[in-house]
TIMI-2910 file (N, C-alpha, C, CB; in pm, 1 decimal, decimal comma, always signed):
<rs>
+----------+----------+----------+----------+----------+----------+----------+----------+----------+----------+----------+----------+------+
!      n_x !      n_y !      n_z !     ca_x !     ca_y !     ca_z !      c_x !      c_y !      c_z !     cb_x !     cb_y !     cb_z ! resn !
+----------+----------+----------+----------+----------+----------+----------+----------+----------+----------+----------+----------+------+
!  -5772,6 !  +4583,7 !  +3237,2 !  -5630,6 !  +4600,4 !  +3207,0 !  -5547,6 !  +4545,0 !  +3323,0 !  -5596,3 !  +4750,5 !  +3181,0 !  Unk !
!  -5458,9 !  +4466,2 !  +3279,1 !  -5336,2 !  +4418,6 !  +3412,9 !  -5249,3 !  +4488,1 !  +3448,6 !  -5249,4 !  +4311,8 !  +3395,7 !  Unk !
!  -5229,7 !  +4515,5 !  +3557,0 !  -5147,7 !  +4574,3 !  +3602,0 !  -4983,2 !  +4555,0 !  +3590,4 !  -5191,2 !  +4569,5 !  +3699,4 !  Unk !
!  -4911,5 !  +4695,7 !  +3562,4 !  -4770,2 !  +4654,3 !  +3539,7 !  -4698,0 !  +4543,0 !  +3593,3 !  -4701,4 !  +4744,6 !  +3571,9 !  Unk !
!  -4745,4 !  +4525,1 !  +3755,6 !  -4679,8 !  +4496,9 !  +3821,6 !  -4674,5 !  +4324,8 !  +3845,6 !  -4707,8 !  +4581,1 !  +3911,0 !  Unk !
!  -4800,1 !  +4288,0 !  +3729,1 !  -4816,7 !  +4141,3 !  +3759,2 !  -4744,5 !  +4026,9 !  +3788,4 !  -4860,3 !  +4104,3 !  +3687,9 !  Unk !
!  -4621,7 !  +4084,7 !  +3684,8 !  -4507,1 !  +3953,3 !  +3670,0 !  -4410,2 !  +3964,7 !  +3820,0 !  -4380,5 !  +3981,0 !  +3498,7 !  Unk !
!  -4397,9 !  +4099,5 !  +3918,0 !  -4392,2 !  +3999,7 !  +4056,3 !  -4468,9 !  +3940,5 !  +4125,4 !  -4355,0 !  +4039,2 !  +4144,0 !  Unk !
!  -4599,9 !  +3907,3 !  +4099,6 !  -4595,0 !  +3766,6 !  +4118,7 !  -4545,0 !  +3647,5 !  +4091,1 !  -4655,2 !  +3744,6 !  +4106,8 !  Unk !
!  -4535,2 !  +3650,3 !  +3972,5 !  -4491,9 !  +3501,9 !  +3927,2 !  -4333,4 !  +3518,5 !  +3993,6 !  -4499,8 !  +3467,2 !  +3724,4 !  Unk !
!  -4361,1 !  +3311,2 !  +4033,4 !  -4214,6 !  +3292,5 !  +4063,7 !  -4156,8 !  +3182,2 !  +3957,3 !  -4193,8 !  +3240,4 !  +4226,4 !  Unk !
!  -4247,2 !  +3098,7 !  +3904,3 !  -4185,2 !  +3011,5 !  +3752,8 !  -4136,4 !  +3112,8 !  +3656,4 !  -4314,7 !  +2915,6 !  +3657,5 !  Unk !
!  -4027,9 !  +3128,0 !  +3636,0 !  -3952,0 !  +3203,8 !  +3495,3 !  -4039,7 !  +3158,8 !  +3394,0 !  -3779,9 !  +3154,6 !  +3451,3 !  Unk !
!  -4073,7 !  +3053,6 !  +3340,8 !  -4160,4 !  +2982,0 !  +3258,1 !  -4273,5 !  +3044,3 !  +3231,0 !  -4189,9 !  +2866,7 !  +3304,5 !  Unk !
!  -4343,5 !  +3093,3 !  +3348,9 !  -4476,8 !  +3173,1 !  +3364,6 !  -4433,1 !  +3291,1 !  +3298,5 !  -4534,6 !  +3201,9 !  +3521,3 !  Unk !
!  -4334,6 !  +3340,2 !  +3378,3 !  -4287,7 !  +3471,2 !  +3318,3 !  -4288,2 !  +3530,8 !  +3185,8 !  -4180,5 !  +3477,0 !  +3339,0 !  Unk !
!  -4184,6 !  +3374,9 !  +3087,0 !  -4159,2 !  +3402,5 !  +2990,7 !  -4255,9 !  +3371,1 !  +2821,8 !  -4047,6 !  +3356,0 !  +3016,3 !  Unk !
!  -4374,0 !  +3292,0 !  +2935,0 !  -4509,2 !  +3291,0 !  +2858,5 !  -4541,8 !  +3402,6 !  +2786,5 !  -4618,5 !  +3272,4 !  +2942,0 !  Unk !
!  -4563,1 !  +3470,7 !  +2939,6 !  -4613,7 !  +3563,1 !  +2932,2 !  -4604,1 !  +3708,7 !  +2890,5 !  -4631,5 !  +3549,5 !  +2998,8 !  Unk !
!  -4450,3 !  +3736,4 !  +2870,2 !  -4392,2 !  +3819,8 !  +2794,0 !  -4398,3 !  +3745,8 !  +2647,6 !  -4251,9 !  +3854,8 !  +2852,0 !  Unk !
!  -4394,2 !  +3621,4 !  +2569,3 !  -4430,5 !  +3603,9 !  +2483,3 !  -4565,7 !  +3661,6 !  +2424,7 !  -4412,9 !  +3507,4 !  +2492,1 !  Unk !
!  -4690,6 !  +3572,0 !  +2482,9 !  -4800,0 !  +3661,7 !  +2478,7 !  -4833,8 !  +3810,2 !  +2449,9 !  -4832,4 !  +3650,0 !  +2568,7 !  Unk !
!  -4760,3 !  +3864,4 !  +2494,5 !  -4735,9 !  +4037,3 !  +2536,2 !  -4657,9 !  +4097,1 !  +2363,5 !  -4575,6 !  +4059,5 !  +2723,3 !  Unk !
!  -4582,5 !  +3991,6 !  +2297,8 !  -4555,7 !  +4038,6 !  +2195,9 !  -4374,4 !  +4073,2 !  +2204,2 !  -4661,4 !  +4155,7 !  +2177,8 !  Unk !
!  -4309,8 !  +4033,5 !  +2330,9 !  -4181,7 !  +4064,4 !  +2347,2 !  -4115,0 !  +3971,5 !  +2272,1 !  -4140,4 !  +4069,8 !  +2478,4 !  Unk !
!  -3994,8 !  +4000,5 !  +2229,5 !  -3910,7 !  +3894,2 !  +2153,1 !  -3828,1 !  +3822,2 !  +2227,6 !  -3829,4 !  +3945,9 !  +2053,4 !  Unk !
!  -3734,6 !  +3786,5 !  +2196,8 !  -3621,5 !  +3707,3 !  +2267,4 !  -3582,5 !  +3759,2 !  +2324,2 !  -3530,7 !  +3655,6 !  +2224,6 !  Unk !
!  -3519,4 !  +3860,1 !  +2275,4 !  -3389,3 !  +3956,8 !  +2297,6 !  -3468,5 !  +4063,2 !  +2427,4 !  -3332,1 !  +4062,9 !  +2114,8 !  Unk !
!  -3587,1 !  +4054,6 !  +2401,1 !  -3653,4 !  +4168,0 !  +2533,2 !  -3704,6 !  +4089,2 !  +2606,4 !  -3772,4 !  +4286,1 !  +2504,2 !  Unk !
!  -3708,1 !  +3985,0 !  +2585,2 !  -3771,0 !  +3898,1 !  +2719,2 !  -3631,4 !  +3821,6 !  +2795,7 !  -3903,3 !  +3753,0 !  +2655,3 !  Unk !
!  -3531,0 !  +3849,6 !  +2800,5 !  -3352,2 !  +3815,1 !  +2832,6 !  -3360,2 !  +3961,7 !  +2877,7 !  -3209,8 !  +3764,8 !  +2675,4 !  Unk !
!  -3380,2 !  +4084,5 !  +2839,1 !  -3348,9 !  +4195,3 !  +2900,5 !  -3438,2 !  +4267,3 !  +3002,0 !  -3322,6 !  +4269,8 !  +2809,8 !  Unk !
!  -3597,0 !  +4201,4 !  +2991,2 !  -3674,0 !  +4171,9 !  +3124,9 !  -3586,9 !  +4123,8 !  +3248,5 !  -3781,1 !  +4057,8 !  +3097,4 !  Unk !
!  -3585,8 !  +3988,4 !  +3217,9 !  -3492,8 !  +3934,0 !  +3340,2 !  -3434,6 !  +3986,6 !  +3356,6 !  -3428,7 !  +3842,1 !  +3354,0 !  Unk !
!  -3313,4 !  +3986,6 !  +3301,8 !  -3233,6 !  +4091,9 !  +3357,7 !  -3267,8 !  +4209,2 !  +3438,0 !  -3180,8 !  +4136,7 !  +3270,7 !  Unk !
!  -3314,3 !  +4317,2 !  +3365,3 !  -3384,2 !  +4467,1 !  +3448,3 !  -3469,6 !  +4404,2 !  +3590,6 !  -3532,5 !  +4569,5 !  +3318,2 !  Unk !
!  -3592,9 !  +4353,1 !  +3579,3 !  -3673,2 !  +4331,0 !  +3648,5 !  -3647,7 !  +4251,3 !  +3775,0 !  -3748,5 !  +4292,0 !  +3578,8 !  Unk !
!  -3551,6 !  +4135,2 !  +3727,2 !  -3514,9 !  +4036,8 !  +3845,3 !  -3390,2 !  +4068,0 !  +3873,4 !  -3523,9 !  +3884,4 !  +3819,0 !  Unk !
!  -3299,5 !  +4077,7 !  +3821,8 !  -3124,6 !  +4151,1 !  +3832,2 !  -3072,4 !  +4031,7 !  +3856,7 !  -3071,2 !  +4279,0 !  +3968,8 !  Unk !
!  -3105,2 !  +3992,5 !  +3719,0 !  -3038,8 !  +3864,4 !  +3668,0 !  -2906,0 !  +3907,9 !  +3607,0 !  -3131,3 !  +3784,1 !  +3556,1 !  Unk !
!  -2797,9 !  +3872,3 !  +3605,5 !  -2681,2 !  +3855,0 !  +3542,3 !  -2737,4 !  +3856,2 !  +3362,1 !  -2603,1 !  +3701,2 !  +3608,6 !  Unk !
!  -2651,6 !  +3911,7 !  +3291,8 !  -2692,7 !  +3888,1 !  +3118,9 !  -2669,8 !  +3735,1 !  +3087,3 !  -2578,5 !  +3988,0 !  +2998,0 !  Unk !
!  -2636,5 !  +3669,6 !  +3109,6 !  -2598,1 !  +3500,6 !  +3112,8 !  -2726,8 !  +3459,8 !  +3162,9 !  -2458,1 !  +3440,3 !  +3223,4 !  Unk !
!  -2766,7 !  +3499,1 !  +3315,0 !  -2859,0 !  +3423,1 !  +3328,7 !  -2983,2 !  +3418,3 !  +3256,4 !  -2876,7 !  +3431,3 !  +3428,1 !  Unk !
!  -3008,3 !  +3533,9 !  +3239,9 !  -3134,8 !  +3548,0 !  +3204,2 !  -3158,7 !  +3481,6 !  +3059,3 !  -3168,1 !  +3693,8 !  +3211,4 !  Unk !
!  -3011,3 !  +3516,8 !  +3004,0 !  -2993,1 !  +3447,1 !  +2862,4 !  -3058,3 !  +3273,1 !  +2875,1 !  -2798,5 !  +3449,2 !  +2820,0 !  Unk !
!  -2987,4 !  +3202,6 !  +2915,0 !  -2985,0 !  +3072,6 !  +2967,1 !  -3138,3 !  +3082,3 !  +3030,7 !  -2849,7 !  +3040,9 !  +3078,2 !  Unk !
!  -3222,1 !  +3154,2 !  +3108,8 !  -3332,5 !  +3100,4 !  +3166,8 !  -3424,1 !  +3094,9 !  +3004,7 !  -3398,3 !  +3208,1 !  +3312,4 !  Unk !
!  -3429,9 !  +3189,0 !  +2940,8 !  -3511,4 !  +3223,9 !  +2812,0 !  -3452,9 !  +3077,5 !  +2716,8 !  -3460,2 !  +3412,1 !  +2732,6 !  Unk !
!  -3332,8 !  +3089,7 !  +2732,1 !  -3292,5 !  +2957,9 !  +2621,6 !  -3342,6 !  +2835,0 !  +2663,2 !  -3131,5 !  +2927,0 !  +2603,7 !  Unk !
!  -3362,8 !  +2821,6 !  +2765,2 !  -3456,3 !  +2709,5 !  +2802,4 !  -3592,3 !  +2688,2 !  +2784,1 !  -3452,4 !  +2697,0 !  +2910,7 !  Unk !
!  -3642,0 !  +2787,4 !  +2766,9 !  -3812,5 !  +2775,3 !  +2786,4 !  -3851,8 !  +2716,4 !  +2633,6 !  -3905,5 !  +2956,6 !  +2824,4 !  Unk !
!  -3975,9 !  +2682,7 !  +2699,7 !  -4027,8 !  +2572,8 !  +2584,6 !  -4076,8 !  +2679,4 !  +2454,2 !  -4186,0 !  +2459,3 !  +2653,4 !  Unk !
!  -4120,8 !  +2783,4 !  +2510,5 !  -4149,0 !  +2882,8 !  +2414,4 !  -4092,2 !  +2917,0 !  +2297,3 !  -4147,1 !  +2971,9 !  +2461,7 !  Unk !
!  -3927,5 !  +2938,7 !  +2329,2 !  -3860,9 !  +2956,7 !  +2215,7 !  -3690,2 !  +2838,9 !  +2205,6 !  -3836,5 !  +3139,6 !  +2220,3 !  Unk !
!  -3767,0 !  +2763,6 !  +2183,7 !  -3691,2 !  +2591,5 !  +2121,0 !  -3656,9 !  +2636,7 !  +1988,1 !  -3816,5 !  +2423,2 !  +2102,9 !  Unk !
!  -3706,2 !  +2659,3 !  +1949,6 !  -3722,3 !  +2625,6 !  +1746,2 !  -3628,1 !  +2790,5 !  +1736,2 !  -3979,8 !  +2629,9 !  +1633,1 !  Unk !
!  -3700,1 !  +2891,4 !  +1776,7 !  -3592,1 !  +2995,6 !  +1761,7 !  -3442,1 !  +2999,3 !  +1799,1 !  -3634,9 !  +3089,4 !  +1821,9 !  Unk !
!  -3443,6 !  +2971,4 !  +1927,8 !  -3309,2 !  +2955,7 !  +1984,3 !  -3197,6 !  +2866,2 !  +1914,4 !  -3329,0 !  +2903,7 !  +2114,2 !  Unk !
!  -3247,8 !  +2711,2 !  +1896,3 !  -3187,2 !  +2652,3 !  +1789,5 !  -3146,6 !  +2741,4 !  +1680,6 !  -3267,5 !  +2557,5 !  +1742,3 !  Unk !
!  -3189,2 !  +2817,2 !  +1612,6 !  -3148,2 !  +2893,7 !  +1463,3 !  -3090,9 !  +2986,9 !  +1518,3 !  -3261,4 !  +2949,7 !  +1352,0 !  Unk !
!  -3063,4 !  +3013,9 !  +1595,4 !  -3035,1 !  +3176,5 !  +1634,1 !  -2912,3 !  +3199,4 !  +1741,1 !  -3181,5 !  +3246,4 !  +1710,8 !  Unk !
!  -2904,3 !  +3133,4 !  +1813,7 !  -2749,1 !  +3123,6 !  +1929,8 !  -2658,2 !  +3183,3 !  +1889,1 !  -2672,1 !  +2987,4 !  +1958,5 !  Unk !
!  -2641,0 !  +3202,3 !  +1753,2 !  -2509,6 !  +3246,4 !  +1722,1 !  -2543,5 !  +3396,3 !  +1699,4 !  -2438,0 !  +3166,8 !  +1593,1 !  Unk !
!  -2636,8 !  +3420,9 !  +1655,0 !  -2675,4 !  +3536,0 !  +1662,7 !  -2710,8 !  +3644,8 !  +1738,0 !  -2723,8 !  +3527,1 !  +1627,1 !  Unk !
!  -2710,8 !  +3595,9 !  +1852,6 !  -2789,6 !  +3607,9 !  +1998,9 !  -2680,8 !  +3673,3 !  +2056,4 !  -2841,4 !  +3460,1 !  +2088,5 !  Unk !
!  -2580,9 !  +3560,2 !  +2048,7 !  -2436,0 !  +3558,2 !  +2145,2 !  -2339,3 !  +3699,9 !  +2072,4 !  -2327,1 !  +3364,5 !  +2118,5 !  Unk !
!  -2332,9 !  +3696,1 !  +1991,7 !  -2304,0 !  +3819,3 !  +1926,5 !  -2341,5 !  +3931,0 !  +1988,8 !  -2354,6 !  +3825,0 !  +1810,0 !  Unk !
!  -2502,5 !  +3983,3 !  +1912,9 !  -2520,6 !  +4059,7 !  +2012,7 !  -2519,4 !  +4105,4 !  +2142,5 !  -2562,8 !  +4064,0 !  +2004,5 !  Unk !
!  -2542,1 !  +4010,9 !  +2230,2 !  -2511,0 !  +4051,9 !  +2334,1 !  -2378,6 !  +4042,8 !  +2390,1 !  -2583,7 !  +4010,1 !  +2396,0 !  Unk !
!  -2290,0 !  +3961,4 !  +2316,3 !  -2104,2 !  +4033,5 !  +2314,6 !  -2076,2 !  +4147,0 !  +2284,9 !  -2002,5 !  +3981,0 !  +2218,6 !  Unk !
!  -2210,9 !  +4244,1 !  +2218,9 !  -2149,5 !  +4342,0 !  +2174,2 !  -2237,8 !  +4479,3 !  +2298,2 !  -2173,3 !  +4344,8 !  +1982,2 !  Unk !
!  -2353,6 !  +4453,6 !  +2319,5 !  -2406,0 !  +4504,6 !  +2440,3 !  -2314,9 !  +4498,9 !  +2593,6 !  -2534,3 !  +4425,7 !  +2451,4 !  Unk !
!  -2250,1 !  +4417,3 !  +2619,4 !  -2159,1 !  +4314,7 !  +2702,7 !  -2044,0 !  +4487,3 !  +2697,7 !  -2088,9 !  +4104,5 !  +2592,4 !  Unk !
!  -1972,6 !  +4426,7 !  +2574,6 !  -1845,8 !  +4536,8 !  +2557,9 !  -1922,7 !  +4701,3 !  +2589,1 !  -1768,1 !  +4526,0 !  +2360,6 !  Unk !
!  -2061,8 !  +4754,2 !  +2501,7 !  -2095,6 !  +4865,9 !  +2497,3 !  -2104,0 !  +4921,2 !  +2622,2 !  -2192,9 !  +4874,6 !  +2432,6 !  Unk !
!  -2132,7 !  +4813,1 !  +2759,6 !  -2169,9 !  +4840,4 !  +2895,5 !  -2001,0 !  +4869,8 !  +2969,0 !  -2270,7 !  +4690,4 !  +2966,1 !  Unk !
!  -1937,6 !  +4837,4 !  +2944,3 !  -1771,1 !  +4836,2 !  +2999,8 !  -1723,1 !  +4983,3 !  +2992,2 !  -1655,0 !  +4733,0 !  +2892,3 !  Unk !
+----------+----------+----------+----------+----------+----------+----------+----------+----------+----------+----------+----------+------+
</rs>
């Protein structure tokens, strides 16, 4: 079994976001990883995940959907 703590190691976001793929996380929890784990800004982490090669084909269909929600997480945190 791996240990919780694996992903500080990794320093490629890429690695990261493999690997929370793998793991069964979605979009939306692998953007709120970053965030929690690294104390990424909600933008960034957004933008690091929207990049990865992993989820191309999702992100394309989905941005608008995405951005929403988390406009509305965004306001719920204020």
């Amino acid at each position: 079994m791996k240990k919780a703590n694996e992903f500080n190691k990794i320093q490629n976001f890429d690695d990261v976001i493999i690997k929370l793929h793998h793991k069964g996380l979605s979009i939306i929890d692998s953007i709120k990883f970053l965030k929690n784990h690294y104390g990424l800004t909600l933008k960034e982490a957004k933008e690091i995940v929207d990049k990865s090669p992993v989820w191309t084909d999702i992100v394309e269909h989905s941005n608008k959907l995405i951005d929403n929600f988390l406009d509305k997480c965004e306001k719920n945190n204020n």
